[in-house]
C-alpha positions in Angstrom: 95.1 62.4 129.7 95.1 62.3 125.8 93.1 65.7 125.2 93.3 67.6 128.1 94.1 71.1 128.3 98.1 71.0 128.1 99.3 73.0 131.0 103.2 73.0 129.3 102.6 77.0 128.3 101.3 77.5 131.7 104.6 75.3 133.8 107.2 76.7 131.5 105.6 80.2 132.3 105.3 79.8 136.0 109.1 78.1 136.1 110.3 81.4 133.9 108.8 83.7 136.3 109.8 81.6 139.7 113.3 80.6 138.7 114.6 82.7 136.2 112.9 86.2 136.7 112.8 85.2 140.6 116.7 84.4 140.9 117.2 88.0 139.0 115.4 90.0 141.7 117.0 87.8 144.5 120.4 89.1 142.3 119.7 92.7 142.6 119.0 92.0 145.9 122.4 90.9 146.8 123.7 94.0 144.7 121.6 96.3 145.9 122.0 95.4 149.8 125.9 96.8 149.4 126.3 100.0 151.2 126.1 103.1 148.7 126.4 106.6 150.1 122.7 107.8 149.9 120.2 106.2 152.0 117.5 107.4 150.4 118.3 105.8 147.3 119.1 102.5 149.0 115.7 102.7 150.8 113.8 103.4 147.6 115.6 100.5 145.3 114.4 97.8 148.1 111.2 98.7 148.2 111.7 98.8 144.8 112.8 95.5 145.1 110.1 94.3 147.4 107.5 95.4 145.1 109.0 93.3 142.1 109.5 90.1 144.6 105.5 90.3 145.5 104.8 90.7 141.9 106.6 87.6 140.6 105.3 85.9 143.1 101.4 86.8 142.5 102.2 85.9 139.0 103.3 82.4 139.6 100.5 81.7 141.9 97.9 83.6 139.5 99.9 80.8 137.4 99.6 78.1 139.7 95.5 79.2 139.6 95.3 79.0 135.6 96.7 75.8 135.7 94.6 74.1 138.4 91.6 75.2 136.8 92.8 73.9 133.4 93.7 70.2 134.7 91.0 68.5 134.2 89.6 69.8 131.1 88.9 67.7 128.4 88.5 68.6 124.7 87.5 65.4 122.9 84.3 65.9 123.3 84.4 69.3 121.4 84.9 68.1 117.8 81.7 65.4 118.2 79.7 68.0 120.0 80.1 70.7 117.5 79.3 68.0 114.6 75.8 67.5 116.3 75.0 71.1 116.4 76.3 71.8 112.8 73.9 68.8 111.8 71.1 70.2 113.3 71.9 73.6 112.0 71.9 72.7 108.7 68.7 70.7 108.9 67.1 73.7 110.8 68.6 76.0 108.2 66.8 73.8 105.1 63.4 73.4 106.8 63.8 77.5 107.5 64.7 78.1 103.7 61.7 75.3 102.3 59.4 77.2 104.8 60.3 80.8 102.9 60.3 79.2 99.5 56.5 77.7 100.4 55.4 80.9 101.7 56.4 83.1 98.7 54.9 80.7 96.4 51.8 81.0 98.6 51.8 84.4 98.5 52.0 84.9 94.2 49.2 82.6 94.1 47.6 84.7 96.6 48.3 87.8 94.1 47.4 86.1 91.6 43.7 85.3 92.6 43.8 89.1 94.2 43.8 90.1 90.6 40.5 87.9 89.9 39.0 89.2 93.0 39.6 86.7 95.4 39.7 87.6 99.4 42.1 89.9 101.1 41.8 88.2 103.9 44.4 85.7 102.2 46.5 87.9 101.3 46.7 89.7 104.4 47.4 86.2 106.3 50.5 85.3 103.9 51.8 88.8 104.4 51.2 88.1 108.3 53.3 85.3 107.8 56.4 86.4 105.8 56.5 88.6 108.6 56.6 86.0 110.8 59.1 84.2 109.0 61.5 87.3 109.0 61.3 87.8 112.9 62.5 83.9 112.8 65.2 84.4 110.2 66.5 88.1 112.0 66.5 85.6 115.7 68.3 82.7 113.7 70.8 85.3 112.7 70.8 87.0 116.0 71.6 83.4 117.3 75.1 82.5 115.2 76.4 85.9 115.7 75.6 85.6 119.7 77.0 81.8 119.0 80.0 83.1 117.3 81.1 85.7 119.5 80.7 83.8 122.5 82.5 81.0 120.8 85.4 83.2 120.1 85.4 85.1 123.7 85.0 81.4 125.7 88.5 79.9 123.6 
């Protein structure tokens, strides 16, 4: 498969730990199983020993694991994906920024009839809204940054 996830990192890993590492604790082994005086010592460097055969072998099958669930990903579809979302970003983004610029010039004309004694009902509406419009630009923000972390902690 063209773009799928390459599992090389994750073989040449899993073939480290099961032949290299794996034939260097089956080594010791064979050292290790000569008689030596102390007992105690002998008893403690198997289970020594023991403990670093289970732990190679949890790592290649927590290998094994990480590549099975890797196989069939594909990341073609990222690039054209993430185009579609950075168009509609940036139209969202312009509408968002046209909407503010609108809304300010609303609101100086607003001020600028207060002072010939027009209404404050109109002026209280256009501050209602720029209030508005700040909740949507604080979310908006809130939104990339949720986007970005999670983008970063999902790769």
């Amino acid at each position: 498969m063209a773009g799928a996830v390459s599992n090389l990192h994750t073989l040449h890993l899993r073939s480290l730990f099961r032949d290299d590492i794996g034939a260097d604790v089956r080594g010791l082994r064979t050292l290790f199983e000569r008689p030596i005086a102390n007992a105690t010592v002998a008893d403690l460097l198997v289970g020594q020993l023991d403990l670093m055969t289970r732990e190679v072998d949890s790592m290649v099958s927590r290998l094994d694991v990480v590549a099975n669930r890797t196989a069939g990903v594909d990341l073609n579809k990222v690039p054209e994906e993430t185009r579609q979302c950075e168009k509609i970003r940036w139209v969202t983004n312009m509408c968002l920024q046209w909407w503010q610029i609108v809304l300010c010039v609303l609101v100086f004309l607003a001020i600028g009839r207060s002072a010939r004694g027009t209404s404050r009902g109109m002026l209280i509406s256009f501050a209602a809204l720029a209030v508005f419009t700040l909740l949507i630009c604080w979310g908006q923000a809130g939104l990339y940054m949720a986007g970005s972390v999670g983008g970063e902690r999902c790769v």
